[in-house]
Every structure is written in C-alpha cells, then in structure tokens.
C-alpha positions in Angstrom: -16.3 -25.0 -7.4 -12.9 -23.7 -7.7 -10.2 -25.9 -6.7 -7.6 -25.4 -4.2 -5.0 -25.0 -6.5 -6.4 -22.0 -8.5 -8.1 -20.2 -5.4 -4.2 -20.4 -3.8 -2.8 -19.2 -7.5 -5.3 -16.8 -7.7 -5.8 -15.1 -3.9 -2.3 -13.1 -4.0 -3.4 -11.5 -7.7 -6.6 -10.4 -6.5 -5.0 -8.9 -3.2 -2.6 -6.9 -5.4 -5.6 -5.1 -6.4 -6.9 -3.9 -3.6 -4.9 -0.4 -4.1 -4.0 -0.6 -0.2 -1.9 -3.1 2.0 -4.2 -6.2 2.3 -3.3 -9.0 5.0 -4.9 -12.7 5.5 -5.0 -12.8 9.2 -5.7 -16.3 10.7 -8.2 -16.3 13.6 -5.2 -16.1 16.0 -3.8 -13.5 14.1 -1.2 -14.9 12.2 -0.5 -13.1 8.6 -1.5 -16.4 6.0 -1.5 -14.3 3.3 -0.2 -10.7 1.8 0.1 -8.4 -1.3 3.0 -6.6 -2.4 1.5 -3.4 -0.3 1.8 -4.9 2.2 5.2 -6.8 2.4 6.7 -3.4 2.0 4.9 -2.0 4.6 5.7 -4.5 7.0 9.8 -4.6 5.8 9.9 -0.5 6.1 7.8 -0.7 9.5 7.7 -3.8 11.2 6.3 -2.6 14.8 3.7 -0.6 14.0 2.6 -2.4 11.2 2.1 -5.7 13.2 0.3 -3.6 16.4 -2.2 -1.7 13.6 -3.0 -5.5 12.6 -3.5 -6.2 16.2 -5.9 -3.6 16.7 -7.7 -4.0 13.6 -9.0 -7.3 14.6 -9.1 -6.4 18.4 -13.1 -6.1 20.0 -12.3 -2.2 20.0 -10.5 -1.4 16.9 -9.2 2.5 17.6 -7.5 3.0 13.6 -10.0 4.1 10.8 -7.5 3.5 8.5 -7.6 0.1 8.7 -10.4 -2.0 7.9 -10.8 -5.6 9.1 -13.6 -7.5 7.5 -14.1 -11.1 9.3 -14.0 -14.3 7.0 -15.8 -17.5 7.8 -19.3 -18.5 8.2 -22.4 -19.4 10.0 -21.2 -17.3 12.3 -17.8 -18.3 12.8 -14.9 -16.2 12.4 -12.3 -18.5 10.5 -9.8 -15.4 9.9 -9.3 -12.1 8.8 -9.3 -9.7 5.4 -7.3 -6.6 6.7 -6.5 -3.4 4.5 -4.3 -0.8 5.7 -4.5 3.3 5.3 -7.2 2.3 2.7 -8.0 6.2 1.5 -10.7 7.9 2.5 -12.5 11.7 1.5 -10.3 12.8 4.0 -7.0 11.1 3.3 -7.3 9.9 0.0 -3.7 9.2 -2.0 -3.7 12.8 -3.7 -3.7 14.6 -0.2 -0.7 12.4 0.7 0.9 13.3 -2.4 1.3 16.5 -1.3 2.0 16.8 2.1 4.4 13.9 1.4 5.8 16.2 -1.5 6.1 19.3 0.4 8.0 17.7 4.0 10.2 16.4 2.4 11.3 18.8 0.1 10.4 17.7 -3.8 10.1 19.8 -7.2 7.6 20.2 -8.9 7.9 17.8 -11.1 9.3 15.2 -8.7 5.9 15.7 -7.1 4.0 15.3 -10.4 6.5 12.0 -10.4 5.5 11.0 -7.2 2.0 11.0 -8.2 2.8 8.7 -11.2 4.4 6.3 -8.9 1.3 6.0 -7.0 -1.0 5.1 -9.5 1.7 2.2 -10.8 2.4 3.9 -13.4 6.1 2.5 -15.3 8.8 5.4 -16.5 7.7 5.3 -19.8 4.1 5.7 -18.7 5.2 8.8 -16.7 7.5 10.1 -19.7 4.2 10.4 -21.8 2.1 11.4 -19.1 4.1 13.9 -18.2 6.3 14.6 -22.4 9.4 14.5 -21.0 11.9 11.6 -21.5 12.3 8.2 -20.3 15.8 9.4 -18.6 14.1 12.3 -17.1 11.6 10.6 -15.6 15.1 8.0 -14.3 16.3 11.2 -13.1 13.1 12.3 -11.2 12.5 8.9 -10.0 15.7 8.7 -8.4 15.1 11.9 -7.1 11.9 10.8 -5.3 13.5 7.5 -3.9 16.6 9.6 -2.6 14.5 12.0 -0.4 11.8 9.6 0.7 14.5 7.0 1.8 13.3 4.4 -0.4 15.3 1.8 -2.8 12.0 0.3 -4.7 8.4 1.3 -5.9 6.7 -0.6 -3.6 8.7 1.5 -1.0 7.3 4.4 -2.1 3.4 3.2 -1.9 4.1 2.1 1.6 5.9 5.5 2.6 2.6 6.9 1.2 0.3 5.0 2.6 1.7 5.4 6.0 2.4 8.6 5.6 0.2 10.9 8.0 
C-alpha cells in the first residue's frame, strides 16, 4: 500500500503528465487538486474555466473537450478526475498550432516556435530542433509571447488549449 505521504508527493507529478489541464474536483466540486495546465488556465480565464468544470461533472455534460472520469468506489462517487481541451482527431494540438499561428499573425518560424513550445520543449531544445541559435530561438519566443498576450510557457499551453 502506498502511504499518504508519497500518493500526496506523487499525485501533482503524475497530473503534469497528462498533456492537458487536469483538476481533482471534490464530490461538491471543489478543485483539491491541479497541474500546472491547469493553474494557468484558470489564472488567464477564471469564468469559463470554473463553468466548463461545472459542466463537466453536471448529469448533462454539453463540452467534448472535457472529460470527467468519476473517482470513488462501490459505487460512490468520492470526487472527480477532470481534463480540459484534451485533443481529439479533430482538434488535436497541431490544428491549434495553426489556426492559433495564423489569427494572430506569426512567422513562419515563430509558428515552428510555437510548436516547440507545445510539446515542452526548452530554447536550446528548439535551437537544435529547429539549427538556429539559442538567442534566436529568445528572439522567436518573445515573439510568440508578445502576440499571444502571454508572460510564461504555461501561458502559452493554456492559450492553446483554449484556443477554438
């Protein structure tokens, strides 16, 4: 049995790897729990973010972008494992990529960077992804957060995973 300690040590890690915004609701609703996704998702939109999480757990859940999976058992719904814009065929990240890229006006390049920042990727893992150099990449980046409105990395996965 795992003890309390690790499982608490160990649930936000395992969240973070989820690739979407992932929330612990408590059976009320109440967020227990949530990964870096997510915390910038709820900072950049509060409102909507909180009624999505509403609905997700609600007996007629209307957003197929967001995915509540019940937690208890025998039966009894203790709380709530909910993950937000998680990608589908039909809006998977690429596709936000670039329509994200394109309304609002990037390069080429600051697309490609864009990209880059959405798999996680650090500047010097886009510098060699992309041969170009670390300060270009600083340049592009800078670029990105400019015209998305964003101050942070995490910023930018939430713009993109609530982008439309």
């Amino acid at each position: 049995m795992v003890s309390p300690l690790l499982a608490n040590l160990a649930l936000p890690m395992v969240l973070d790897q989820l690739g979407a915004p992932a929330f612990i609701l408590s059976s009320t609703g109440d967020i227990e729990e949530l990964n870096v996704a997510a915390r910038a998702l709820l900072a950049l939109h509060p409102t909507p973010t909180l009624e999505r999480l509403a609905r997700a757990i609600s007996t007629a859940p209307d957003d197929p972008s967001a995915n509540a999976l019940p937690l208890g058992s025998a039966g009894r719904t203790t709380g709530w494992l909910v993950l937000l814009g998680t990608p589908s065929k039909e809006n998977d990240m690429d596709a936000r990529v670039a329509r994200l890229a394109r309304r609002t006006g990037l390069t080429q390049q600051q697309a490609r960077v864009l990209a880059a920042l959405a798999e996680g990727l650090s500047n010097r893992g886009i510098a060699a992804s992309l041969e170009v150099s670390v300060r270009t990449v600083e340049v592009h980046v800078s670029a990105v957060f400019d015209k998305l409105g964003v101050s942070s990395r995490s910023a930018v996965l939430a713009t993109l995973l609530d982008w439309q």
